[in-house]
C-alpha positions in Angstrom: 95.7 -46.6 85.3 96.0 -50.5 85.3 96.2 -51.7 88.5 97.8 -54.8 87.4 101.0 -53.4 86.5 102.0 -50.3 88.2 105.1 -48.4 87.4 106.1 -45.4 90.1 109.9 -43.7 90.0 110.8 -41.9 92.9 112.7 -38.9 93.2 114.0 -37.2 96.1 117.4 -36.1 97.6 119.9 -38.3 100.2 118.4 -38.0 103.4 114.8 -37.0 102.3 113.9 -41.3 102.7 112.7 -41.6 98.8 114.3 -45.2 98.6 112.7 -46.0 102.5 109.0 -44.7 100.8 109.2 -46.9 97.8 110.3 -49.9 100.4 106.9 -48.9 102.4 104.9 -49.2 99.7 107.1 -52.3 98.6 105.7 -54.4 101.6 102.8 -53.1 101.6 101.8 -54.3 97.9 103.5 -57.2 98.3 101.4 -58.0 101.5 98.4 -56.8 99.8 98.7 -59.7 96.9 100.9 -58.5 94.1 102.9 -61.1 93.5 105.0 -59.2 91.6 107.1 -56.8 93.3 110.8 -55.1 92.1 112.7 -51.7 93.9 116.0 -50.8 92.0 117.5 -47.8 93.7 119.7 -45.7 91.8 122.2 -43.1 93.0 125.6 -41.6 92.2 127.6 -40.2 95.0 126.1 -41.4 98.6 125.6 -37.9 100.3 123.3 -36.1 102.0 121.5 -33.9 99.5 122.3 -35.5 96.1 119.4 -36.1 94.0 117.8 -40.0 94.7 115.8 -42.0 92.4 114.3 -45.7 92.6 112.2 -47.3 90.9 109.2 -49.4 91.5 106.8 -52.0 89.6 104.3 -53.6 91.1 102.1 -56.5 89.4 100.0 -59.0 90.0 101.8 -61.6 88.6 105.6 -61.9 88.9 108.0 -59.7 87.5 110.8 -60.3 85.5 112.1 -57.3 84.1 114.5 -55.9 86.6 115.6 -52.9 84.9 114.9 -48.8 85.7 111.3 -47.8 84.9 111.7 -45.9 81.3 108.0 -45.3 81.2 106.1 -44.7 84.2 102.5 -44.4 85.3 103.8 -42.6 88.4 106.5 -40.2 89.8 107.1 -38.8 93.1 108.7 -35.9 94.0 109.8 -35.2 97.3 111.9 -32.3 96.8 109.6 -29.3 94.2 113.6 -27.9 93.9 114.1 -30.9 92.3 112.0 -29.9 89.0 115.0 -27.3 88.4 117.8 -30.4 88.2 116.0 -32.9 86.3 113.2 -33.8 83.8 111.7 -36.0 86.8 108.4 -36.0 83.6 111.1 -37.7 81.2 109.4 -40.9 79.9 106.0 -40.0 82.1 103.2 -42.0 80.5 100.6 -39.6 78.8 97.7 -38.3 81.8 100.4 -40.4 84.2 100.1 -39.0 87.9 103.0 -36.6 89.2 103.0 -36.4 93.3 104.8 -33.4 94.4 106.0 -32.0 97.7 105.9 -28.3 97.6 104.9 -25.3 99.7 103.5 -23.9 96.3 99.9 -23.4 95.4 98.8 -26.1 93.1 97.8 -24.1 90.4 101.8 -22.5 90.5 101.8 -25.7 88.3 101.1 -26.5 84.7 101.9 -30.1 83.4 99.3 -30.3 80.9 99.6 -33.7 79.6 99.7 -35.2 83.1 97.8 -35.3 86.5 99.3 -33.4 89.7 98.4 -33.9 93.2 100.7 -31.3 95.3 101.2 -31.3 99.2 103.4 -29.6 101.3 104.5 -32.7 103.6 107.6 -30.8 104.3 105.1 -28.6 106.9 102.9 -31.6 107.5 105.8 -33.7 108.9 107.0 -31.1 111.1 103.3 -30.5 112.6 103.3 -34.0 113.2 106.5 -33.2 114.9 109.4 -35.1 112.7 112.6 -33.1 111.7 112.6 -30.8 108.9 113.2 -32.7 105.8 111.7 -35.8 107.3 109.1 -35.9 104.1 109.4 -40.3 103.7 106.3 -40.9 105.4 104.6 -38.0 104.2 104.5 -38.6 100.5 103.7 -42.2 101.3 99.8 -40.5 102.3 99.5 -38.1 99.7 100.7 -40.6 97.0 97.8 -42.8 98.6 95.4 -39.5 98.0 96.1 -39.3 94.5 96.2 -42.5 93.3 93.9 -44.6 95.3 96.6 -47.5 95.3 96.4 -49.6 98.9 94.4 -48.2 101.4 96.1 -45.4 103.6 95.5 -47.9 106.7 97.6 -50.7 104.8 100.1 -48.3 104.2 100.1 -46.8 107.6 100.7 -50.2 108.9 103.8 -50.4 107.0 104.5 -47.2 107.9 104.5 -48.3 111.5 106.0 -51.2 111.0 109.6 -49.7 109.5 109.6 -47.2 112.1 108.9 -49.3 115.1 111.8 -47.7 117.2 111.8 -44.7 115.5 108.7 -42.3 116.3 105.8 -44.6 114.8 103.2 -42.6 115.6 104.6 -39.2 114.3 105.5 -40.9 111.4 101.6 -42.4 110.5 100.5 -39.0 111.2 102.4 -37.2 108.6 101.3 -39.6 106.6 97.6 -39.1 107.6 98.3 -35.4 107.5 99.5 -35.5 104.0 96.1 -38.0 102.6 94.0 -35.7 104.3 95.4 -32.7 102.7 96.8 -33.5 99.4 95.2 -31.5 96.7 94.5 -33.7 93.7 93.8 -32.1 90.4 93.7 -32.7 86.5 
């Protein structure tokens, strides 16, 4: 993966905190020295439960291209229900890295033209005692796991920095949780 240009779209359901991730990992790039850094949410009806996606680009040099991600490097699942509804591989570049939240056994999975890392930070985030479907901060840490982006303790930061007033320390260690225990395979 070139980590001077770095394409992830997000997909998750209202609620879930897919466009609050992306915005984590936003900061935390842009803090980190890309200079180049774009979010572009995009959602139909605003309810609880409808599928979510954003996109993200990162670079190291400024962006200009403000358009959804067609071809991505990364995508990041936050919902394994979610593989049912929608091609979330449509446009995936070839051996691009899939990050998917499910209770499943990673090898339930076959997506042979790509890498898969597989956690279940819906369980994590409730043993780091955050309400069920509270999975935001989770996939931040496995996402971290699998592709080795900003440091987990950069992204923790950020992590405690959005939720200030809002459990910070549950929140890092579902995160924490999910880098420690993310399995990453080919």
């Amino acid at each position: 993966m070139n980590k001077d240009y770095i394409e992830i779209r997000w997909h998750g359901r209202g609620g879930q905190g897919a466009i609050t991730a992306a915005k984590i990992v936003a900061a935390a790039a842009f803090s980190s020295g890309y200079a180049g850094v774009v979010m572009a949410p995009t959602f139909g009806t605003e309810r609880r439960g409808a599928p979510v996606m954003t996109s993200l680009k990162i670079s190291r040099t400024k962006i200009y291209d403000l358009s959804p991600i067609e071809t991505p490097d990364m995508v990041v699942v936050l919902d394994h229900l979610l593989l049912k509804e929608a091609d979330v591989t449509h446009g995936l570049k070839p051996g691009g890295l899939i990050v998917l939240n499910t209770p499943m056994a990673h090898d339930a999975y076959r997506f042979d033209a790509y890498r898969l890392a597989t956690a279940d930070v819906t369980a994590w985030s409730v043993e780091a005692d955050l309400p069920h479907g509270m999975v935001n901060t989770g996939i931040i840490g496995a996402l971290e796991r699998a592709s080795d982006l900003l440091g987990i303790d950069k992204l923790i930061s950020g992590i405690e920095e959005e939720f200030a007033t809002r459990r910070p320390e549950k929140n890092a260690l579902a995160a924490r949780l999910a880098y420690e225990r993310t399995v990453v395979g080919g």
